[in-house]
N, C-alpha and C positions, 0 to 999 in steps of 0.2 A: 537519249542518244549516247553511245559510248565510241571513244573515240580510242587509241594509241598514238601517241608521240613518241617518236624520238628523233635522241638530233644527235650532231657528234659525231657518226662512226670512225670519221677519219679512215676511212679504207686502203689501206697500202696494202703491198706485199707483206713487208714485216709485220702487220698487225690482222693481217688475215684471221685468222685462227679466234681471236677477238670477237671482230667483227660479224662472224659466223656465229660463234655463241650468243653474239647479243640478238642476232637474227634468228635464232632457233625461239628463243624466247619471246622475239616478239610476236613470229608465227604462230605459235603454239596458248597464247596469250590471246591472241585474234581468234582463234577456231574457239578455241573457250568462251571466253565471254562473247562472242558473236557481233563482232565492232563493227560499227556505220562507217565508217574512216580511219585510213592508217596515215598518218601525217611525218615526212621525215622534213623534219626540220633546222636543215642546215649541214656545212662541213659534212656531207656523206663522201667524199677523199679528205684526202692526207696532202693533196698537191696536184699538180697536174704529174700526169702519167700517160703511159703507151695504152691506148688500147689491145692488149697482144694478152698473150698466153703467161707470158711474164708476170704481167700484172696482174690477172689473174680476175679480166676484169667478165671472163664468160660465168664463170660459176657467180660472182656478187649479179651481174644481171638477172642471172636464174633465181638467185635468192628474193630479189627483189620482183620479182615475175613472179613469183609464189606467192607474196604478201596481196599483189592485185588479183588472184582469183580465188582469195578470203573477203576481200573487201576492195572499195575504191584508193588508189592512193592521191595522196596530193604531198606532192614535192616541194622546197623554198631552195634556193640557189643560198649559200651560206657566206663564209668569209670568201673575198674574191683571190687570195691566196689558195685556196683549198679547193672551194668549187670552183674552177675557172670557167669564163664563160663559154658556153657552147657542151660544155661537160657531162650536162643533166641529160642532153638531148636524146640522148639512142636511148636512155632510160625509158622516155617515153611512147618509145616505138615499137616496144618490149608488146605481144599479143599478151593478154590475157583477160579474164572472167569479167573483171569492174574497170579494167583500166586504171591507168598513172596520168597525171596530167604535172605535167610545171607549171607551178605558180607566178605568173609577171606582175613586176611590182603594177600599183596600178590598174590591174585589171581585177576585175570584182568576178567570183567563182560559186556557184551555189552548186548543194548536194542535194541531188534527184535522189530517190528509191528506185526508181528504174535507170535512169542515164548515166549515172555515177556523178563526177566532177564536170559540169559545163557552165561555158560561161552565158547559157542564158537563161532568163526566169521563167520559164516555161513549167505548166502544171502544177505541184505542189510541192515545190523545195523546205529541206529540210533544214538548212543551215547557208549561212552566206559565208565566204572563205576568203580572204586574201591573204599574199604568199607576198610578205615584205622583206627580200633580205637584207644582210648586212651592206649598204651601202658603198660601193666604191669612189674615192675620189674621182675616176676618171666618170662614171656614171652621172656624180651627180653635177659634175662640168658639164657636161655635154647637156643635160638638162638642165642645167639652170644658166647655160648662152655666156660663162664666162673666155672673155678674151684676153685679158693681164692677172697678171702674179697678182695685184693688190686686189682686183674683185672674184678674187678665187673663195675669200671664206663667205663672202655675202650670196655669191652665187651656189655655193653648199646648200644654205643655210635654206635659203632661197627654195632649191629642185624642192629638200626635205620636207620641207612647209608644207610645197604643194601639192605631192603626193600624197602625205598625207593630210590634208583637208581635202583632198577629190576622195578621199575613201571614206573621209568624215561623213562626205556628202551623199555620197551609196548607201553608208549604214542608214542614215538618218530615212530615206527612201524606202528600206525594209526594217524598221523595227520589231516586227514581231519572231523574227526570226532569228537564233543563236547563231552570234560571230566566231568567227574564229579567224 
């Protein structure tokens, strides 16, 4: 199974021109070696931004619209400074060939040969996926039921734990199959 990652791009205006060259590459990397999955993993902005002509956010859609009909994509929501939530969204709304899916934390994703990224175990998956991002404080409050200042680290500590041991407990359910 041959996969491509990458994470980072931080796509703004100013670093447009960048982030297109790292996209040429990683397209052209994909058609070549004929990847199972293209994984962006993380900070794909620089910030929260316009979706408008400004920003320049129709041609990065395109770009990334091109990598799903090389292969399936699977997205992680990154620093909550950069990928703000709700951000990744229209990404996956994008038409093409394999499909894009967002990763929720939490949620277990396997990769079909035929269906791309779904999240259910249906016929003969190739790989199991979860899309764990960088944690936000307000995130993992809200999950882990803290209501004062002093039980704010234990209730951290707490969401962190249990997300990941419910993923512990998926993998443990499909061993035969490569994580990611």
């Amino acid at each position: 199974m041959k996969l491509l990652h990458l994470a980072d791009l931080h796509k703004s205006r100013e670093r447009f021109a960048e982030v297109e060259a790292s996209l040429n590459v990683a397209e052209e990397t994909a058609r070549r070696e004929a990847v199972d999955l293209i994984l962006l993993a993380g900070d794909l902005y620089d910030g929260a931004e316009q979706n408008s002509e400004l920003g320049l956010h129709d041609p990065f859609a395109a770009r990334i619209q091109r990598l799903g009909d090389i292969a399936p994509v699977a997205i992680v929501y990154g620093t909550p400074t950069h990928d703000i939530p709700g951000s990744l969204d229209i990404l996956a709304r994008l038409s093409c060939r394999f499909g894009i899916t967002i990763l929720q934390p939490g949620q277990a994703y396997f990769l079909d040969s035929l269906a791309g990224v779904t999240t259910r175990d249906e016929g003969q998956p190739r790989a199991l996926l979860f899309g764990v991002p960088e944690p936000s404080k307000k995130w993992l409050l809200a999950n882990g039921g803290a209501t004062g200042k002093d039980e704010a680290a234990e209730a951290m500590r707490s969401a962190m734990r249990a997300l990941l041991l419910g993923l512990g407990a998926t993998r443990r359910e499909h061993p035969e199959l490569p994580c990611v």
